[in-house]
KEDOFI-642654 format. One record per atom (N, C-alpha, C): residue in three letters; x, y, z. Coordinates in steps of 0.05 Angstrom, whole numbers, plus 32768, in hexadecimal, padded with zeros to 4 digits. Layout:
% KEDOFI-642654
ALAXYZ;...
//
This chain:
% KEDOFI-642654
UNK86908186826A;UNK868E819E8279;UNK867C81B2826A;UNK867B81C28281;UNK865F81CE8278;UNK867081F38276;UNK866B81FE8266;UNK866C82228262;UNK86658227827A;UNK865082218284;UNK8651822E82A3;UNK8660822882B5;UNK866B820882B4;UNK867A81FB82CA;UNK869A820A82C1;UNK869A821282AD;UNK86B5821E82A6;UNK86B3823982B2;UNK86A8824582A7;UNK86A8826282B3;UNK869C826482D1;UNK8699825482DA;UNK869E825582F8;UNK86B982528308;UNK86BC823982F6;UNK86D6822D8303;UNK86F0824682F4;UNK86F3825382E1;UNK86FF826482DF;UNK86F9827582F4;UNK86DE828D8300;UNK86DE829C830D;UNK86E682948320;UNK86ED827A832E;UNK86EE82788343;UNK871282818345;UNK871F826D832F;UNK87358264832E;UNK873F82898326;UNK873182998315;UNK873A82B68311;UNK873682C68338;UNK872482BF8344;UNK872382CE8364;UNK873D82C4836D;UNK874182A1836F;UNK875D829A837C;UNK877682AE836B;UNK877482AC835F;UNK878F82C2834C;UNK878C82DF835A;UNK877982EA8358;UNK876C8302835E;UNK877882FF8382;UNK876982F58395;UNK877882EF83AA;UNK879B82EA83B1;UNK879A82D983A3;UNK87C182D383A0;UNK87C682EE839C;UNK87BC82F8838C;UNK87CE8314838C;UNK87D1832A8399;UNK87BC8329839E;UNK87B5833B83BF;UNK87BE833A83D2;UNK87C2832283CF;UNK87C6831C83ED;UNK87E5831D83F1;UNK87F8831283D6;UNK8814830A83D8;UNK8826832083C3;UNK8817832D83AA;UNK881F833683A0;UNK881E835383A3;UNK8808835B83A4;UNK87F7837D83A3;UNK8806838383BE;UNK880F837E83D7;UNK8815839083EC;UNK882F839883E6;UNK8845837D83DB;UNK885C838A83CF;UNK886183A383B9;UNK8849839D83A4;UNK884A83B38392;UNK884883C883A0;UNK883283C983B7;UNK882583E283BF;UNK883F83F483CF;UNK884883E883E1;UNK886083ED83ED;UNK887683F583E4;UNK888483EC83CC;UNK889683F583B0;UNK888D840F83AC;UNK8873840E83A8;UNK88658421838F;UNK8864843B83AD;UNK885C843B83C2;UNK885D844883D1;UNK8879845683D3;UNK8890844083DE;UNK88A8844C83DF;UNK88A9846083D0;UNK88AA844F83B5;UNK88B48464839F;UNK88A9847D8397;UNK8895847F83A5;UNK8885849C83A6;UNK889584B283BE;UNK889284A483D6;UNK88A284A883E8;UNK88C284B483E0;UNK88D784A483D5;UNK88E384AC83C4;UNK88ED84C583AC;UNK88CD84C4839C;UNK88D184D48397;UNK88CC84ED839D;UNK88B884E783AD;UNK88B0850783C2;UNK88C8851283C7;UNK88DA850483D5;UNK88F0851383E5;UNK88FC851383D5;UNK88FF850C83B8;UNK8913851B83AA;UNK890A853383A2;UNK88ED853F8399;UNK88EC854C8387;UNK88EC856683A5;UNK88E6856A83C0;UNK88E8857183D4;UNK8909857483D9;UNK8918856283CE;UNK8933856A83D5;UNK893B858783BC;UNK892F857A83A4;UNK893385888392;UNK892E85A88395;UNK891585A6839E;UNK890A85CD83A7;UNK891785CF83B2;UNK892E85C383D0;UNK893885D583E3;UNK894A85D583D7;UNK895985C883C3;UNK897185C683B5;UNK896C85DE83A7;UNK895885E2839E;UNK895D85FD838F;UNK8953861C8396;UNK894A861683B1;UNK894A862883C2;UNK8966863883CD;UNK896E861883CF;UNK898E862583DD;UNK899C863483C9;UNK899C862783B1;UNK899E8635839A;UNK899F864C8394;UNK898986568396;UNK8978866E8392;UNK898B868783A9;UNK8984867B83BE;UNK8997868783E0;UNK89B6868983DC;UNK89BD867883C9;UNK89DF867B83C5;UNK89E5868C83AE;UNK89CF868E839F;UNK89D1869F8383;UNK89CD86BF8394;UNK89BE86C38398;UNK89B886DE83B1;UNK89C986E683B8;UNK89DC86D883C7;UNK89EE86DD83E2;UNK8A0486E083CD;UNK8A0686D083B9;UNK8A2586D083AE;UNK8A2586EF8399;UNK8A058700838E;UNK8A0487128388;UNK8A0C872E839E;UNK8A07872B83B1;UNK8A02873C83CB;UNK8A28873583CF;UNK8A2E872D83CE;UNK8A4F872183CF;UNK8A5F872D83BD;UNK8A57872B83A1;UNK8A6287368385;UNK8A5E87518388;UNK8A42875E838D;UNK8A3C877D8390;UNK8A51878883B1;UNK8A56877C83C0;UNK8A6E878683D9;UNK8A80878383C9;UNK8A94876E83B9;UNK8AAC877083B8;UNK8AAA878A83A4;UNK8A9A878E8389;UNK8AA087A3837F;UNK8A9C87BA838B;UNK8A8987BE83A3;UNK8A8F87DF83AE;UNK8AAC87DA83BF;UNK8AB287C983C6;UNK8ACF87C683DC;UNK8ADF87C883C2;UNK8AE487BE83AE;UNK8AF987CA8390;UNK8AF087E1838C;UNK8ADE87F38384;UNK8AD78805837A;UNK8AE588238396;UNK8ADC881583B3;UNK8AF1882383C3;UNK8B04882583C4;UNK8B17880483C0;UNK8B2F880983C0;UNK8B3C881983A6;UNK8B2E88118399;UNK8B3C881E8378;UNK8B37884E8384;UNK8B2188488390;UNK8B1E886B8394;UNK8B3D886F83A5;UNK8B3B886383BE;UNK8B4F886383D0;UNK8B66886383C7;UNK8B74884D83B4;UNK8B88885283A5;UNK8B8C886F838F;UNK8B7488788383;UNK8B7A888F8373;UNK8B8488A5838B;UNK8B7288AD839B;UNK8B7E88BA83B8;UNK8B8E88B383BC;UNK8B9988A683C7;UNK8BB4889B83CB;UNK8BC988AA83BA;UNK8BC6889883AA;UNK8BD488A48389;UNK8BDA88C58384;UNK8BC988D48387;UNK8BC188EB8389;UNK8BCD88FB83A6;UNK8BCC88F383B5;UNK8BDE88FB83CE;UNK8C0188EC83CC;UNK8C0388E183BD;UNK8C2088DA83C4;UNK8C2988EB83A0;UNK8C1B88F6838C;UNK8C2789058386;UNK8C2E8922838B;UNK8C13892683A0;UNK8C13894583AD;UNK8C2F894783BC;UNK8C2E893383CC;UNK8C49893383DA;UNK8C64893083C9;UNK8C64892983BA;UNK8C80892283A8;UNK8C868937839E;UNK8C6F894D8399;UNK8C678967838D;UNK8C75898083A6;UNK8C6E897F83BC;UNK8C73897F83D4;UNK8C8B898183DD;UNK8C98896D83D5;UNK8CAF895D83DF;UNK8CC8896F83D5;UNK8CC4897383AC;UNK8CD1897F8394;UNK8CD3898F8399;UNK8CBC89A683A2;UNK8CB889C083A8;UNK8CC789C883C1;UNK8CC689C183D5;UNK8CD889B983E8;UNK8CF289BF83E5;UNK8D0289A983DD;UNK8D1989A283C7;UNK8D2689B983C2;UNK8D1289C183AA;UNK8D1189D58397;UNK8D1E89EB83A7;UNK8D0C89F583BB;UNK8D0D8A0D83CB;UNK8D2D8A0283D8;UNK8D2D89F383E6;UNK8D4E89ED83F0;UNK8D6289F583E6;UNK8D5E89EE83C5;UNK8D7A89E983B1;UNK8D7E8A0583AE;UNK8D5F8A1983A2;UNK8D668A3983A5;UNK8D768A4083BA;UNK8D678A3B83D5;UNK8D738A4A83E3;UNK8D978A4A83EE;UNK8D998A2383EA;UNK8DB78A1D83EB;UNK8DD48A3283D5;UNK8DBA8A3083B8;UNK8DD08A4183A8;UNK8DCC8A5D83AA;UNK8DB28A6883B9;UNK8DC28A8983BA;UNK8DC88A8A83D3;UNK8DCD8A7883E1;UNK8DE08A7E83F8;UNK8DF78A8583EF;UNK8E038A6D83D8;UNK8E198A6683D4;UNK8E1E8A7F83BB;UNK8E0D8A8983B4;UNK8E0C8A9E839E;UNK8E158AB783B0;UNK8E058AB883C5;UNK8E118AD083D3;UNK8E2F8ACD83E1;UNK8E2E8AB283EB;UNK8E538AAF83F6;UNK8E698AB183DE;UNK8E618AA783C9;UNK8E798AAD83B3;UNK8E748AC983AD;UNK8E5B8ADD83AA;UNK8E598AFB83A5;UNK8E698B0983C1;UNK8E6B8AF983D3;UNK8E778B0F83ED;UNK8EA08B0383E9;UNK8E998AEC83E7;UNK8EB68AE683EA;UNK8EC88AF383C9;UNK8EB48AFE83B1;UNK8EC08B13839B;UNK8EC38B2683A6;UNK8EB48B3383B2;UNK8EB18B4B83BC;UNK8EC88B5283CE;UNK8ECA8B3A83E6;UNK8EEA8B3983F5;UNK8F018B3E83E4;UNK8F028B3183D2;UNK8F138B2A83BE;UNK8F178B4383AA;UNK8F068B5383A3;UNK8EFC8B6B839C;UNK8F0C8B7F83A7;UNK8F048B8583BE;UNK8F048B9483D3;UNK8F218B9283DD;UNK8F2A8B7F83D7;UNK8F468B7783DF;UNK8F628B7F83C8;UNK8F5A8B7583B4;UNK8F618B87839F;UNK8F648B9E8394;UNK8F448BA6839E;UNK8F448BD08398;UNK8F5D8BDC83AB;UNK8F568BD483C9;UNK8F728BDF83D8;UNK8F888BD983CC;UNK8F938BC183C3;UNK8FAB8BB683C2;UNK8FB08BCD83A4;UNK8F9E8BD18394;UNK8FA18BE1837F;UNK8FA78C048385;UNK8F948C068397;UNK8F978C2183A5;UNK8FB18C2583B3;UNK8FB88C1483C0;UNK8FD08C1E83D4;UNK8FE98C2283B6;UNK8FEA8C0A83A5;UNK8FF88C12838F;UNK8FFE8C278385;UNK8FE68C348376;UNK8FE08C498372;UNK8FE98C648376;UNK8FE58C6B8393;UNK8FEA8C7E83A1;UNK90088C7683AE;UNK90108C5F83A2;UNK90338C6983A7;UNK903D8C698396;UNK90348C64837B;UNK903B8C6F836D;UNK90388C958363;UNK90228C968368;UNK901B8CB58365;UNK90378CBD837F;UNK90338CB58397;UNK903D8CCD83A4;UNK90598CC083A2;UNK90658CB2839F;UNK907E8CA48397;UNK90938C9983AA;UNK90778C9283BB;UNK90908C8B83D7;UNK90838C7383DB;UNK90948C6383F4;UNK907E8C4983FD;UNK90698C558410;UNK90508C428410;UNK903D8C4F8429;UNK903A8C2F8430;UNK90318C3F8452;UNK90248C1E845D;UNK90118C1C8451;UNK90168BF78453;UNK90028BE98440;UNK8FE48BE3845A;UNK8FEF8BE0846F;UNK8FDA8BD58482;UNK8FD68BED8495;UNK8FD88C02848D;UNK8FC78C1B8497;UNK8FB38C288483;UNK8FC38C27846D;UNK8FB18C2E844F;UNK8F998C1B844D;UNK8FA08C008455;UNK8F868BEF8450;UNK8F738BED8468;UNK8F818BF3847C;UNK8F698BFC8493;UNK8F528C0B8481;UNK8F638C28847D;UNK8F528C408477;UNK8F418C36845C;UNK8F518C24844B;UNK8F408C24842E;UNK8F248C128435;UNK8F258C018444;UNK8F178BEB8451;UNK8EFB8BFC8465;UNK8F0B8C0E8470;UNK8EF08C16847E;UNK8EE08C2D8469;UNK8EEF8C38845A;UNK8EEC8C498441;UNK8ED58C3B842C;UNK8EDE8C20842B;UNK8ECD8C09841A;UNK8EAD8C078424;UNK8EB58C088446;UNK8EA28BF68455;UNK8E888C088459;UNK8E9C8C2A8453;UNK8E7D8C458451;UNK8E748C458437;UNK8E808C378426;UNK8E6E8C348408;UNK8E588C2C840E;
//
């Protein structure tokens, strides 16, 4: 054999290889190799909307955090008001109270000052009519004397 007859019969025998593969091998690669591009397209496309949404839930869950703290920051005001009106009233309430209990005990200051004063007044006669029977040394009526001492009291 001849160097030429070789390197023919190789090129020929390298096209059949070359063909075989083209023909049986290369469309499967191509197709794989496609998928997997395919593949990864839509992952890295899932990925941006994945972190899009991301992005949209990070947002929303700030806009979420900034409401609940003004809705605390109200209720916490609302409660100090609150707070603040239920001691006004308790304040209210005492004072109230307060004014009651005065007024219950000088009622009661004045009914025990009038019922001494009865008692007083009841006495001075009962002392008076004594008195003046003894000075004048006889008996006197007791319930004409205390008429007169009584209405006598009553022009003081």
């Amino acid at each position: 054999m001849n160097i030429n007859l070789t390197l023919i019969l190789q090129s020929i025998a390298m096209m059949v290889f070359v063909w075989f593969c083209m023909k049986f091998i290369w469309p499967p690669l191509t197709s794989a190799l496609e998928e997997r591009r395919k593949k990864i397209a839509e992952g890295l496309a899932a990925s941006d909307r994945a972190e899009k949404a991301l992005d949209e839930a990070k947002q929303q869950a700030e806009v979420l955090i900034g409401q609940a703290r003004d809705q605390a920051t109200e209720i916490i005001d609302q409660a100090g008001v609150r707070g603040n009106q239920i001691v006004s009233e308790a304040k209210d309430d005492a004072v109230g109270e307060r004014q009651r209990q005065v007024r219950a005990a000088e009622a009661d200051i004045q009914q025990a000052a009038s019922q001494a004063r009865e008692k007083l007044r009841s006495e001075v006669v009962s002392l008076s009519v004594k008195g003046a029977e003894k000075i004048l040394g006889k008996e006197i009526d007791a319930g004409t004397h205390a008429r007169l001492i009584d209405e006598l009291v009553a022009g003081v």
